[in-house]
C-alpha positions in Angstrom: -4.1 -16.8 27.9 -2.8 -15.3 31.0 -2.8 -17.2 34.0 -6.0 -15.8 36.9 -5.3 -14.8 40.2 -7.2 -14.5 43.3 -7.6 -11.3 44.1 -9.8 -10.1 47.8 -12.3 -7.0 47.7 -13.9 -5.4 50.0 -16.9 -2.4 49.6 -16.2 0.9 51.0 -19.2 2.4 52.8 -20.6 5.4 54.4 -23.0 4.4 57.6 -23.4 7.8 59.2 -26.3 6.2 61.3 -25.5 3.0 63.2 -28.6 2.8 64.6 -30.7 2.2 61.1 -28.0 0.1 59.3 -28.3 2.2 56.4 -25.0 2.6 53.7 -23.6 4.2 51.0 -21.5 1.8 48.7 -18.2 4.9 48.2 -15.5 2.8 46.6 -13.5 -0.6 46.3 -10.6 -1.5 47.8 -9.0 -4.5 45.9 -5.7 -6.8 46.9 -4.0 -9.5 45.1 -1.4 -11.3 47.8 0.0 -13.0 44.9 1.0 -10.1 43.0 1.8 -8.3 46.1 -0.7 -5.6 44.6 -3.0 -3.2 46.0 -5.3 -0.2 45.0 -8.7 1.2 45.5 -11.4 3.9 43.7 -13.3 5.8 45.6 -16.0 8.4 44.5 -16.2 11.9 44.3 -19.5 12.8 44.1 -21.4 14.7 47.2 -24.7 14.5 45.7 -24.5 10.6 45.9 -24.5 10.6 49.8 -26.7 13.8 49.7 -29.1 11.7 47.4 -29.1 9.3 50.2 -29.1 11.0 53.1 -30.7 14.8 52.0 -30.2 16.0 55.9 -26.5 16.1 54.9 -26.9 18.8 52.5 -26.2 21.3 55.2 -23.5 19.4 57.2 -21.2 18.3 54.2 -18.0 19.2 56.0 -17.6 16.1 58.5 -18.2 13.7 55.6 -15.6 15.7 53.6 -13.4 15.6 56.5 -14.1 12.0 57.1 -13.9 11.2 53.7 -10.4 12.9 53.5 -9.1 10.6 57.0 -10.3 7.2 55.2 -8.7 8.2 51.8 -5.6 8.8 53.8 -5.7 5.2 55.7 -6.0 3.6 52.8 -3.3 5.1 50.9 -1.3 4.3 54.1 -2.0 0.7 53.4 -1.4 1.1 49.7 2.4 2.3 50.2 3.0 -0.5 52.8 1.7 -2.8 50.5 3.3 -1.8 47.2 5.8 0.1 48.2 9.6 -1.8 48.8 11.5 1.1 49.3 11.8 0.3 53.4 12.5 -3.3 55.2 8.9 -3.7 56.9 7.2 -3.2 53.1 9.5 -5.5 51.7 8.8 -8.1 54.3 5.0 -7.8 52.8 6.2 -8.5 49.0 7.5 -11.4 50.3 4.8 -13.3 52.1 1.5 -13.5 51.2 0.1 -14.7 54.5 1.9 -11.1 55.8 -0.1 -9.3 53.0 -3.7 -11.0 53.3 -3.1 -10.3 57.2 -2.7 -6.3 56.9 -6.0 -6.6 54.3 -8.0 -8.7 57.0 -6.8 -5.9 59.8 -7.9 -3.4 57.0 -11.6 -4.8 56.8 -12.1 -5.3 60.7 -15.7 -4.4 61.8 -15.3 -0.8 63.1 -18.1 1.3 64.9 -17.6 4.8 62.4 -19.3 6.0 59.8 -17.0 5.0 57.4 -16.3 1.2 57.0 -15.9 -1.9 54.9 -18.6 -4.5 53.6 -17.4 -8.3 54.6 -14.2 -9.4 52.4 -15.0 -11.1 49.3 -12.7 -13.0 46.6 -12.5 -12.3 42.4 -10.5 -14.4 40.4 -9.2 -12.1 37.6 -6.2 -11.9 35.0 -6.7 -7.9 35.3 -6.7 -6.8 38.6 -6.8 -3.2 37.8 -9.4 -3.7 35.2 -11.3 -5.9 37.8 -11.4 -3.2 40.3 -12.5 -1.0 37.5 -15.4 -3.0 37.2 -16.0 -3.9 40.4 -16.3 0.1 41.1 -18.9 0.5 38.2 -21.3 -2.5 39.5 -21.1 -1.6 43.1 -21.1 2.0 42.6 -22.0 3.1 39.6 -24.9 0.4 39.2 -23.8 0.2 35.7 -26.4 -3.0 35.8 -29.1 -0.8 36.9 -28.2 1.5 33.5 -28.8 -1.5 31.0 -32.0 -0.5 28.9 -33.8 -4.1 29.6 -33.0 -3.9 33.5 -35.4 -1.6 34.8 -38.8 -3.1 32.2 -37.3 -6.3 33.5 -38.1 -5.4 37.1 -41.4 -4.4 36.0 -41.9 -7.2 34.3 -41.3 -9.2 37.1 -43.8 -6.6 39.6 -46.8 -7.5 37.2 -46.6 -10.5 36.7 -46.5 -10.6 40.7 -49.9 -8.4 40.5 -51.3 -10.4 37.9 -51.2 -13.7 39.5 -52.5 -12.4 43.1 -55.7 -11.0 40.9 -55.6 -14.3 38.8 -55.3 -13.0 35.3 -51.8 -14.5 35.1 -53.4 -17.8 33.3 -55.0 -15.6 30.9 -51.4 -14.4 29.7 -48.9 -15.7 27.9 -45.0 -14.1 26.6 -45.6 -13.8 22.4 -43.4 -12.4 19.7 -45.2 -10.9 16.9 -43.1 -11.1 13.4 -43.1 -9.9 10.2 -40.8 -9.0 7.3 -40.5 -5.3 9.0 -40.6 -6.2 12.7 -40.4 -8.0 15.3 -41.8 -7.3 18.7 -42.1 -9.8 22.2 -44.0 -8.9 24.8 -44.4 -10.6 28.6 -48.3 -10.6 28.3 -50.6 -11.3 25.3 -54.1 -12.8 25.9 -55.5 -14.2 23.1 -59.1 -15.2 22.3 -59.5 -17.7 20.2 -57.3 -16.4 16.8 -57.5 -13.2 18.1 -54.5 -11.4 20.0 -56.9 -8.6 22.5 -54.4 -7.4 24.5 -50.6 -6.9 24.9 -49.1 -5.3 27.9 -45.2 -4.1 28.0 -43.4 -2.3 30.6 -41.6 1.1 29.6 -39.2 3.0 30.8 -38.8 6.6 30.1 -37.0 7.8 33.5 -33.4 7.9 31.6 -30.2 9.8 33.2 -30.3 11.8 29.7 -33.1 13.4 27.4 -31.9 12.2 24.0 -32.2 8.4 25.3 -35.9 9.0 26.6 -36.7 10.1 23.1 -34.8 7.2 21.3 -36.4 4.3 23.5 -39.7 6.3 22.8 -39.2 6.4 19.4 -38.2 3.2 18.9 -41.2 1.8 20.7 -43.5 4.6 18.2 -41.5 2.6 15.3 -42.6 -0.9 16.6 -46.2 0.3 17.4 -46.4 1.3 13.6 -45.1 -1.5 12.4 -47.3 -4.2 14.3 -50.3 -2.7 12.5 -49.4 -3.5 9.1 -48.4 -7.6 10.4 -50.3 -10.9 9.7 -50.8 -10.6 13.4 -50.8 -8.3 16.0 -52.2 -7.1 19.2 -55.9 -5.4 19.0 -54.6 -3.1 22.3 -51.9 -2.3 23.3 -50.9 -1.1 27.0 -47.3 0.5 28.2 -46.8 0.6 31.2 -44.3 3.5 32.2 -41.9 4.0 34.3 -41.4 7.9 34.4 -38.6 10.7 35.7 -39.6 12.4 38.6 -39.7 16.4 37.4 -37.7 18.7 35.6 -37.0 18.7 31.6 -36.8 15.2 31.3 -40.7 14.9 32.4 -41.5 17.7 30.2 -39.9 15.1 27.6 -41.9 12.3 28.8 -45.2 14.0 28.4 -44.6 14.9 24.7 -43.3 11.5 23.9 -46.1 10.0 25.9 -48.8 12.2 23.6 -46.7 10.7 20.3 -47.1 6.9 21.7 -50.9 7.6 22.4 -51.7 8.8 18.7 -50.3 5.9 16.9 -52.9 3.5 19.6 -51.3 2.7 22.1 -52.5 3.0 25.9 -49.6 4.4 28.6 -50.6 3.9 32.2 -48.2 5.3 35.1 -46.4 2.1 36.7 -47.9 3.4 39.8 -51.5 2.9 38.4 -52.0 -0.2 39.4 -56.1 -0.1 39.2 -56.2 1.1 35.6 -53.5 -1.6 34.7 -56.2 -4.2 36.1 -58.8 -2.7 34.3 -57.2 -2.7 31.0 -55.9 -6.6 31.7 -59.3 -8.0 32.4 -60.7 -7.1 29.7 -61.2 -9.8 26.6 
């Protein structure tokens, strides 16, 4: 097993407005004194600051500019710090007090638009596969891309809204199982013997169209199979998360028609009256 080393990272950020606080996350810079290493990713993508900050749409050449000036401080850095070809950068590869120094001077709070979050400190046997990763989960949000994160957000926003209305007591999480399926959901009321009502969050607003029609599909699947099980659900209630326009809505709309003829009820997350309705009744 290799041995970890400690490695210090630090967020690159776009704050074009001081006054309002409000960032971008652009890249990560990463450095590992031990290893006298050090390297950063940075995006490339306009429409993620555009997506942010729309106004920019028509002024992209100072953040291109700017963009281009930080890119070129930090590959300064990167040849003083891994480069040994002159006396100075040696003196670096030799002491890692020298090295953490020149990353702290990096990171200094600076009033421009673009910046650094706090320093921060990884413990890795990869640092070029941690900055990898580091880049997709502050960047990327490849968290955010995980099937279960976003119906586990809404999971956690109902039950919120139930137990302000006080229906939470009437709810508890279930599994239903057979030999063909095998289905949880975060609400079930039950009367008695009876399972009335099941309540799942859904989300259809995926990057691609193929995935909005597999998780739809697969839900269709489960819906199908529940029916024919020693127990299930009398009514069923999705509530969905949907993409904002475009094809992929035209997607949702068909799938949402498939879910509704197999019995199941789909109420927009944003519905927030008809999902009350539907969870006070017995």
């Amino acid at each position: 097993m290799k041995n970890k080393v400690a490695c210090n990272y630090t967020v690159l950020r776009f704050l074009p407005y001081p006054e309002t606080g409000e960032f971008v996350n652009l890249g990560i810079a990463i450095g590992c004194p031990d290893m006298h290493w050090f390297d950063y990713l940075m995006a490339r993508r306009l429409d993620r600051i555009t997506g942010f900050f729309p106004e920019l749409k028509h002024s992209k050449a100072a953040f291109i500019e700017g963009r281009k000036l930080f890119k070129e401080e930090l590959g300064r850095i990167s040849t003083m710090l891994n480069d040994g070809e002159h006396e100075t950068q040696l003196r670096f590869k030799e002491d890692a007090q020298i090295f953490n120094q020149v990353f702290l001077n990096l990171v200094r709070p600076r009033e421009e638009a673009f910046g650094f979050s706090a320093p921060r400190t990884c413990l890795t046997d990869d640092p070029k596969a941690a900055l990898e990763k580091l880049f997709e989960h502050y960047v990327e949000r490849s968290f955010a891309k995980r099937q279960e994160y976003q119906e586990t957000i809404m999971t956690k926003r109902l039950r919120k809204v139930f137990t302000e209305k006080q229906l939470i007591d009437y709810y508890e999480e279930h599994t239903f199982r057979s030999e063909f399926c095998q289905v949880s959901f975060p609400f079930v009321r039950r009367n008695e013997a009876l399972f009335s009502r099941a309540i799942h969050p859904l989300d259809l607003d995926k990057p691609e169209t193929p995935r909005i029609v597999e998780h739809a599909d697969h839900w269709k699947n489960r819906i199908l199979r529940l029916k024919d099980a020693p127990e299930h659900p009398k009514d069923i209630l999705l509530v969905v998360r949907k993409p904002d326009g475009g094809k992929r809505l035209d997607i949702c709309r068909t799938l949402w028609k498939e879910l509704e003829e197999v019995g199941a009820v789909l109420l927009p997350k944003e519905d927030k009256t008809g999902i009350l309705d539907f969870a006070q009744q017995f």
